[in-house]
N, C-alpha and C positions, 0 to 999 in steps of 0.2 A: 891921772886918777884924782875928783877931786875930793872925794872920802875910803876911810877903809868901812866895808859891810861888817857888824858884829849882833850878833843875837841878842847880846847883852849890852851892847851900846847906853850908858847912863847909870851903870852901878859904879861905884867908888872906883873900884880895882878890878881892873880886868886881868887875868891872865893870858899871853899866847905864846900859844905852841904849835906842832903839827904843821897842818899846810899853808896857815896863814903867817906861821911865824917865814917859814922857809919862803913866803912869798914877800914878806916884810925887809927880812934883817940878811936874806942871801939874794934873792932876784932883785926889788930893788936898792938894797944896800943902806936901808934908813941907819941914818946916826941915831946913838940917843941922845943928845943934846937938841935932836929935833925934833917936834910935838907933831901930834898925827889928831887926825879928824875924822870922827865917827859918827856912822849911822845906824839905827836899827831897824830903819824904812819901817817902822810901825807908828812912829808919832813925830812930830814935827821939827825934832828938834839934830840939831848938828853939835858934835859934843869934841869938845878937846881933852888930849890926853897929855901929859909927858912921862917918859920914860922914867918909872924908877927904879926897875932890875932887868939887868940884860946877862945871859952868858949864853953860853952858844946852843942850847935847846929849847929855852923857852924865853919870857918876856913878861914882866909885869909893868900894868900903864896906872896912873892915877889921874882920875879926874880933874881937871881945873875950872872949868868952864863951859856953861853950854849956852847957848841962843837958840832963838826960834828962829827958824829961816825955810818958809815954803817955796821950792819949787819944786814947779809942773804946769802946762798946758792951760790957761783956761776956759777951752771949749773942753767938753765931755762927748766921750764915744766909747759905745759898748759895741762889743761886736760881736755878733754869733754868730759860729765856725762849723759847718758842718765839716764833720770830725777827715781829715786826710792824712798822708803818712806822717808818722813821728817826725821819722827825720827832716820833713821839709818844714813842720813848726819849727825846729832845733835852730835852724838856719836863718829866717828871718824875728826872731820871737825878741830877741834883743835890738833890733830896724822898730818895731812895732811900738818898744816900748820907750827909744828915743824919742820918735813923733809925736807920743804921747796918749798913747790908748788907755783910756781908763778900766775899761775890764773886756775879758775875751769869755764867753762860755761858749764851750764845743758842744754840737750838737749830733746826737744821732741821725741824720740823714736818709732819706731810702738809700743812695748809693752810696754812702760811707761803706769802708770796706770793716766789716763787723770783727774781727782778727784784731784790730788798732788796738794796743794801749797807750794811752797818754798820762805818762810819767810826768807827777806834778813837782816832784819835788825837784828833778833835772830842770825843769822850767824855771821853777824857783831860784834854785841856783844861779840860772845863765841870766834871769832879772836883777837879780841882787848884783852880778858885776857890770852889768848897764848901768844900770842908775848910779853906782859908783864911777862908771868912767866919765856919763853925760850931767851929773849932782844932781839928778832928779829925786826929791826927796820921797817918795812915792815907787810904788811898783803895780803893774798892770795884777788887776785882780782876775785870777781865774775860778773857775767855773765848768758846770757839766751839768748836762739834762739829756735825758733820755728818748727825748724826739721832739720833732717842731712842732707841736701840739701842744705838749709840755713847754714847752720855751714860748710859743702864744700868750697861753694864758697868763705867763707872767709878766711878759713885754706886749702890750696887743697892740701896738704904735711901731713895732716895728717895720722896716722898709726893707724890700729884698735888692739885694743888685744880683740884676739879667740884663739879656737883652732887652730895651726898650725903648722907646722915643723920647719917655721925661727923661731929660738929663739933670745929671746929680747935682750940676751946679746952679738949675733952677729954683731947689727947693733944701740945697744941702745946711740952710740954717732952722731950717725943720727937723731935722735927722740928728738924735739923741743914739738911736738903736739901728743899727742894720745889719744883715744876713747876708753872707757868702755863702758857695754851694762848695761841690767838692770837685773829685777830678771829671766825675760824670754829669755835673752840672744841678738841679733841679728836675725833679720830675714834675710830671702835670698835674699832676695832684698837690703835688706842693706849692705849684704857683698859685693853683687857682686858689688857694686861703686866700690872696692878699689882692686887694682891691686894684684894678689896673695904677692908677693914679701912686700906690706904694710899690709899683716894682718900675725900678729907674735903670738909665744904665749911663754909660761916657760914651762922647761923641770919636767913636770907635768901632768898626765893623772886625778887630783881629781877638781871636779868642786867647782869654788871658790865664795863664793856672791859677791854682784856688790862691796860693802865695804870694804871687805876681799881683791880684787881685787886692788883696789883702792891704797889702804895700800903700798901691795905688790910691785905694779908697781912702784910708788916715791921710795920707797925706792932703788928699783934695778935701777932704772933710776938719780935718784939725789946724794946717801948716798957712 
């Protein structure tokens, strides 16, 4: 781990307890004579503590020291998700935010399954312990809109990946925004919004899930 996640990361004194204390001072065994490193992935900075009370339920830290220290990725990539099961975001959403996705908005889809909820704050959570284990100072911003229509008009440069002949690594230093479908792919209606030349795909004839998809695309676009 190369930070602990704290909400308050940079006030004087922190107190912990609960599940990060039992994740601190019993799972990994921290002494206190040894200093711990914080973040509160909302501003730039990485913050040192040392222990100045410890007994066996809780924990208070005092500040010593903080620096600036950005990391993250410097290519940008937003990505809109037409919206698929929960549990298969659960699964790669922390892979996503290692390669360094700069923001996801999920999208209503015609074949999105309408039942879906996407639990932000579970998201949240499982970003907050990536970026702690990969020291990404940043966390994937997420996002929701209500149909690609709605998500057009805010992004109109956006790129879909389908099937198609432009391959993504011809123009992938154009591509700020691009568009995943779901487990039923795009409908015709939704391809036809975007101009042949914005729907791309990989030199690949095997169909790939929305996840798998997902994966693939940051990496060939950011890595």
């Amino acid at each position: 781990m190369q930070f602990v996640y704290h909400n308050s990361a940079g006030e004087e004194l922190l107190k912990i307890d609960g599940e990060l204390y039992n994740y601190l001072f019993k799972a990994r065994r921290q002494e206190k004579s040894e200093e711990l490193y914080l973040r509160n992935l909302k501003d730039i900075f990485l913050y040192r503590y040392e222990i100045e009370y410890l007994d066996k339920k809780q924990a208070t830290l005092r500040l010593i020291f903080k620096e600036e220290k950005i990391v993250t990725v410097k290519r940008k990539l937003h990505i809109g998700w037409c919206k698929i099961e929960f549990k298969n975001i659960e699964k790669i959403i922390a892979s996503l935010n290692e390669i360094g996705v700069e923001k996801i908005t999920f999208i209503e889809c015609q074949y999105s399954q309408r039942n879906i909820q996407i639990n932000f704050e579970k998201l949240e959570k499982l970003l907050h312990n990536s970026s702690s284990q990969s020291g990404r100072s940043d966390i994937i911003k997420l996002d929701y809109v209500k149909s690609l229509d709605d998500f057009l008009k805010i992004y109109p440069e956006t790129y879909m990946f389908n099937f198609s002949n432009n391959d993504i690594e011809d123009v992938k230093d154009n591509i700020d925004t691009i568009i995943l479908g779901c487990e039923g792919g795009f409908s015709l209606n939704e391809i036809s919004k975007f101009a042949p030349d914005k729907v791309i795909g990989i030199k690949s004839n095997i169909i790939l899930k929305s996840e798998t998809a997902a994966i693939s695309i940051a990496s060939k676009l950011i890595m």
